[in-house]
C-alpha positions, 0 to 999 in steps of 0.5 A: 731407508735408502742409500741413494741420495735424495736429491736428483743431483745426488742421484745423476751424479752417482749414475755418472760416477758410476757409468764412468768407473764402469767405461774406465774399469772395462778400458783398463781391462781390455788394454791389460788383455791386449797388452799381454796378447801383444807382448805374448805374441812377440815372445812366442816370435823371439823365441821361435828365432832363438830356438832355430839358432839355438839348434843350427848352432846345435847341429854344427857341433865340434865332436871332441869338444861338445860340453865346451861347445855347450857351454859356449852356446849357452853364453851366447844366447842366454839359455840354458842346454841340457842333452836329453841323453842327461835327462831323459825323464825330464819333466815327466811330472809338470803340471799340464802346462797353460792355455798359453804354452800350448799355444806355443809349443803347437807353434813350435812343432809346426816350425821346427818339427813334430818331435818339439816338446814344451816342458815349463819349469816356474820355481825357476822362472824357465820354459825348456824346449826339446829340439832334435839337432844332429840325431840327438835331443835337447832340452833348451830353457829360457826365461818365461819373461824377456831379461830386458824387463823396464817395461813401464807400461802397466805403471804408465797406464795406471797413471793415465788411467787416473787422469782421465778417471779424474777429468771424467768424474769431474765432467760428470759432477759438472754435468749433473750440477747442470742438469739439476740447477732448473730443478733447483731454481723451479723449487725455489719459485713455487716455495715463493708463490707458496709464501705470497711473493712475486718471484721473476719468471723461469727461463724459458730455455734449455733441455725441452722438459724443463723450458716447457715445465718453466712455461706452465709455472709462468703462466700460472704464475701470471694467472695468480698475479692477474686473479690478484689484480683482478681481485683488489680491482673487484674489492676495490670497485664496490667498496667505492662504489658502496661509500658513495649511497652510504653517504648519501643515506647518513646525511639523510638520516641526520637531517630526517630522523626525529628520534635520537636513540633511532638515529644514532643507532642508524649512524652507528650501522652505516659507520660500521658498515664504513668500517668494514668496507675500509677493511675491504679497501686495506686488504685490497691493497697489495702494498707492494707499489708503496714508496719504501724510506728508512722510518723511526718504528718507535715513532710510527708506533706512538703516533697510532698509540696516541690516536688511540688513547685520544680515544679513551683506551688504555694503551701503554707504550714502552719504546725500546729505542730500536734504529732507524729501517728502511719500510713502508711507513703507511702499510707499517702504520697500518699493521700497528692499528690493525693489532691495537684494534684487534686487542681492544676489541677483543682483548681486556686493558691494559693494552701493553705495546713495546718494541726492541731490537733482538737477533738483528730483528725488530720486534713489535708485541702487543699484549692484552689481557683478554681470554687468550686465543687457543693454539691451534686457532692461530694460523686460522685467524691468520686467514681472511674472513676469519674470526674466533670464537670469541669474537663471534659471540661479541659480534653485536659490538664489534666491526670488521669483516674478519680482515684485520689479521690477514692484513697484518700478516701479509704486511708483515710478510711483505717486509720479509718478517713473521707475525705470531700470535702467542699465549700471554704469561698470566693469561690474554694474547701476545702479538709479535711481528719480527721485521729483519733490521736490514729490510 
């Protein structure tokens, strides 16, 4: 259990998000600091200005009129003047004063004397300043801020703030959606090459470990694609090559056995042996060059119900009247004999077959009722050179080579549908090919 996604683009995303909130947090951070160093700096220098006006005008009091005078200088710079001779214990219990008033009032004993004393007062927002002016002290408070305090700054730094952390995170989505679009794509392929298809090669540029990932996946995949070739070439080349002395050896046996049951069962051998070698040839061919045209499946499938009943078998064919698609006829007509064939041979009569339209799908199912094929044979006997148990006990009756499946469902891969074999309600097997109507 993790809170990390678990895509690579959730994680590059989350790793961007993360260093951008970093960089942005230690902007905004480092810009408050600054800032409050500057303005700092500038109120410690107004101030220092101040304060040597403050106490020039100080020493040039009138005698007679000194409270007056006060009065009057306090006006007129905005401060607040107490004699020292009124107050002379005056904040002699203040907490010690910050870091930055000790900064300030060193300042001030190096530009107005060693006698300055900084005494800060927060409840009224004032720091008091004891300056020596005509033999005498006073304490002189000002604000701790400036009185012209419409800075906006923080608020206009927020904002700005956010604008970039916006354009920042959605570079950063954008960037990572980059980065893992070849990821995205390389799966894509290979769960392709996974089902059998053919997909188009990879993009061989970009960063150096994808282009070069995409390079092996290529070639592998033209190494697939030549191994097929070479494989139907191969099946191809000796089931030709064998029809040709079949031939010759069933003419000679009709023409040279004298016994009957001999000969018939010599003919019977090389027929089945023509059989088998015709299911070399179907599984050879990929099907993948055959011209595709909009076809009646219900037709399709009564021409092969019909060669079948011609030859003495119960097949039953109830149409469902399914529209007109675009496939491959022949492969198609050839999926429908396979699975007739597989339910006679090892299937009981009646064979049922039906078609119907269902979930913008067409469906074929033909039903026997045979013994049934267990559950966990099915995917088995999908693959080639494969039969069940049953069949094999019955091998002395029926012809193949085990192909017959493996032809189906690769036909109907090929189609972009799906073939299952289904156990029948009130026993034997139910074959069911599902073909999108939009194929």
């Amino acid at each position: 259990m993790t809170l990390l996604p678990r895509s690579l683009f959730g994680r590059l995303a989350l790793l961007l998000l993360l260093v951008v909130a970093i960089a942005i947090a230690a902007t905004i951070l480092l810009f408050h600091q600054d800032r409050v160093e500057l303005l700092t700096r500038q109120v410690d220098d107004t101030k220092i200005v101040q304060l040597k006006a403050v106490r020039a005008a100080l020493e040039s009091l009138d005698a007679e009129n000194h409270r007056e005078a006060l009065l009057r200088i306090a006006r007129e710079y905005n401060v607040r003047i107490i004699p020292e001779s009124e107050r002379p214990m005056f904040g002699a219990n203040a907490p010690p004063p910050q870091r930055r008033i000790q900064e300030l009032a060193e300042r001030l004993r190096e530009q107005l004397g060693p006698g300055t004393e900084v005494r800060p007062a927060p409840g009224r927002g004032l720091l008091y300043v004891r300056v020596r002016a005509s033999d005498a002290g006073y304490w002189i408070g000002f604000p701790l801020l400036p009185p012209a305090s419409g800075d906006d700054g923080p608020s206009r730094a927020a904002v700005w703030s956010l604008v970039i952390a916006g354009a920042l995170l959605i570079a950063a989505f954008i960037f990572a959606r980059y980065l893992s679009r070849p990821l995205r794509d390389l799966s894509t392929t290979v769960e392709r090459i996974g089902r059998g298809e053919a997909p188009a090669p990879l993009p061989e540029h970009g960063p150096s470990e994808i282009s070069a990932l995409n390079r092996g996946v290529n070639r592998m995949m033209a190494s697939l694609t030549q191994l097929e070739r070479d494989r139907a070439l191969m099946l191809a080349g000796v089931s030709h090559d064998l029809r040709t002395p079949l031939a010759r050896l069933r003419l000679g046996i009709e023409m040279e056995a004298r016994d009957e049951a001999t000969r018939a069962g010599m003919v019977d051998d090389i027929e089945e042996m023509d059989r088998i070698i015709g299911q070399f040839l179907d599984f050879a061919r990929t099907n993948e060059d055959a011209g595709v045209a909009d076809a009646d499946i219900d037709e399709i499938v009564q021409g092969v119900v019909e060669r079948q009943v011609r030859a003495g078998h119960d097949v039953r064919f109830t149409p469902g009247a399914v529209p007109s698609i675009r496939l491959r006829a022949t492969a198609f007509s050839r999926l429908v004999s396979n699975l007739l064939d597989n339910a006679i041979a090892y299937g009981a009569p009646p064979v049922e077959v039906s078609t119907r339209s269902a979930d913008q799908k067409i469906v074929l199912e033909i039903a026997d009722r045979g013994p049934g094929i267990a559950p966990d044979q099915v995917e088995r006997l999908k693959q080639p050179f494969t039969r069940a148990s049953a069949a094999r006990s019955n091998a002395d009756n029926v012809a193949g080579a085990g192909l017959g499946l493996a032809i189906v469902d690769r036909i109907a891969r090929l189609h972009g549908g799906t073939f299952d074999l289904l156990t029948r309600e009130g026993g034997g097997t139910l074959a069911r090919v599902a073909i999108p109507a939009n194929a």
